[in-house]
N, C-alpha and C positions, 0 to 999 in steps of 0.2 A: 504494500500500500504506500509507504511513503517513495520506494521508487516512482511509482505514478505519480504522485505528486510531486515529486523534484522535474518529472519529464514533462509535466502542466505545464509546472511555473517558466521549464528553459522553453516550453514551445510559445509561450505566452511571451514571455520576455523577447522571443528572437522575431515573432509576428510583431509585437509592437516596435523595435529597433527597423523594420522592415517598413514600416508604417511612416516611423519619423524621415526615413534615411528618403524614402518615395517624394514627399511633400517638400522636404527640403531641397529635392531639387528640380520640383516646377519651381520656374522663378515666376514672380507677378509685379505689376511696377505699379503702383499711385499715379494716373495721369496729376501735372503739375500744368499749372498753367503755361501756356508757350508750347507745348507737347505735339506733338503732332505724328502719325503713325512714320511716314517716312526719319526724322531724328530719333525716334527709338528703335526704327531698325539699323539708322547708324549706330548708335549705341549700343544697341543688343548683339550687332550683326545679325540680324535676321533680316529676312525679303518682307514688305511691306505687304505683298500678298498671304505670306504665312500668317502674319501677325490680323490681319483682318478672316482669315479663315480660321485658325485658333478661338478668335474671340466675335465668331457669327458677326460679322460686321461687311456691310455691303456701301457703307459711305464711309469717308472720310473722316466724319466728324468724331472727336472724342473732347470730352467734359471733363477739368479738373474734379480730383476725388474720386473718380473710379479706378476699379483696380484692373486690370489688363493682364493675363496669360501671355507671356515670354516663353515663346518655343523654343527648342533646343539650336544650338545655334551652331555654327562654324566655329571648329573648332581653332583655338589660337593656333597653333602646328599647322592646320589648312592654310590658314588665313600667309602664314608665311613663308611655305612653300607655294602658294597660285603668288604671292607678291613677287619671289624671286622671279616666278617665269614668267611674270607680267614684264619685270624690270631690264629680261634677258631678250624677249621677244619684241619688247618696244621702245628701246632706247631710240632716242631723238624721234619718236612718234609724239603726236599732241595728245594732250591728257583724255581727251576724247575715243582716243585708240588706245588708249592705257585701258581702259573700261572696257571696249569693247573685249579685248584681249582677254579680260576676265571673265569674262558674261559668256563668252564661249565655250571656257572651261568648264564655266555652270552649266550650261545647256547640257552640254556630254554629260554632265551628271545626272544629270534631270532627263538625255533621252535614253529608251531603250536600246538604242544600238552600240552603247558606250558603255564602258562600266559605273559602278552607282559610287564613287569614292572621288575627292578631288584627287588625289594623291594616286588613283587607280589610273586614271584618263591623261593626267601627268605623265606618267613613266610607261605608260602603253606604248605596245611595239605598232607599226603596222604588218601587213602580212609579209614584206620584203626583209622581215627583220630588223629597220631600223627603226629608233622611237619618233613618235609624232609629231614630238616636239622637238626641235633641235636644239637648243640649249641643254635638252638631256643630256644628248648625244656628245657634245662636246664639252662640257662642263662647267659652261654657264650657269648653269641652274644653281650651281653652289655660289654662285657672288651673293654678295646680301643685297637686300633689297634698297630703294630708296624711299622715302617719305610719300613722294606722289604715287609711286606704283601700291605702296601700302593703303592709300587712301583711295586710289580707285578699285583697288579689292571692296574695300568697304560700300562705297558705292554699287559696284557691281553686284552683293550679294544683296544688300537694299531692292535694288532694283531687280532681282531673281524673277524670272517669268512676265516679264515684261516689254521683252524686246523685239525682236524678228527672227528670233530663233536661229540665227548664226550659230552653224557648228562649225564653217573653218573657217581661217581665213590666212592670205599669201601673199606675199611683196610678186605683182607681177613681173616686178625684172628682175628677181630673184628666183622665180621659180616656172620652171616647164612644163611642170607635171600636167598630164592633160584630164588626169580625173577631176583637181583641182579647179583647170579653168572651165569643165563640163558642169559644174557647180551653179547652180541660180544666185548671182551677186543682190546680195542685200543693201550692203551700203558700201561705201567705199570713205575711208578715214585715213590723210595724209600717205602714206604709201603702201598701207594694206586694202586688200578687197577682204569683204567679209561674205561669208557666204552661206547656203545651208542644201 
């Protein structure tokens, strides 16, 4: 009998540890006056889409004093690995192609044809054996990042599912590839075409 009862109290104890450990990390924010969905998904790093489907929200608008569900975010190690190959793949590009540059990355994470990780669609070969991305390849991708490349990661995950759904994109006088240029151009940003 008191075996069962020592085995209550640990399944008791370990359910309730399991209880606190769950809730402590949904995060929730107090909208503050000034607030607005898109600067809490800068600040969360979250897509302004998530944060409005989290919390049943189909406007815009949010009220100081309410409390808001903060989805699980990008993780800081994403966030600084998509900034390095932001910062590898668009040196002397305008900060406008620094974003796009990231929002691509997202996209492959977000389509089915890609793997589901930033870090997967990163380092992915293609079928010729080399990787995707070139700064893999040559080991750009280890430089650290800069300031702007960091900050339009941010942006870019803010803006997650918002865009034209660019999954690649390529310096045309840098590159031959003919699957590439057989691609539907989306937009074109200082000397990338972006495509999908």
């Amino acid at each position: 009998m008191r075996n069962l009862k020592k085995i209550g109290f640990a399944t008791a104890l370990t359910l309730s540890l399991l209880a606190s450990s769950v809730s402590a990390s949904a995060a929730t924010h107090t909208v503050q006056s000034g607030d607005t969905f898109w600067n809490l998904g800068m600040k969360y790093g979250v897509s302004v889409l998530q944060l409005k489907e989290v919390n049943n929200r189909t406007s815009d608008l949010i009220y100081p004093g309410e409390e808001l569900e903060i989805p699980n975010s990008v993780t800081n190690e994403e966030k600084e690995l998509l900034a390095r190959l932001v910062h590898a793949e668009s040196k002397g590009e305008p900060y406008e192609g620094k974003v796009a540059v990231a929002t691509v990355v997202l996209n492959r994470v977000d389509s089915s044809e890609f793997p589901d990780s930033i870090k997967e669609v990163i380092y992915e070969k293609t079928p010729g054996g080399s990787y995707a991305f070139s700064p893999v390849g040559n080991g750009q991708i280890n430089e650290p990042a800069d300031e702007e490349s960091k900050r339009a990661v941010d942006e870019a995950i803010t803006f997650r599912g918002q865009g034209k759904g660019s999954l690649f994109f390529f310096n045309p006088d840098k590159s031959s590839n003919s699957y590439m240029m057989s691609r539907e151009v989306t937009t074109v940003i200082g000397n990338h075409r972006f495509a999908k």
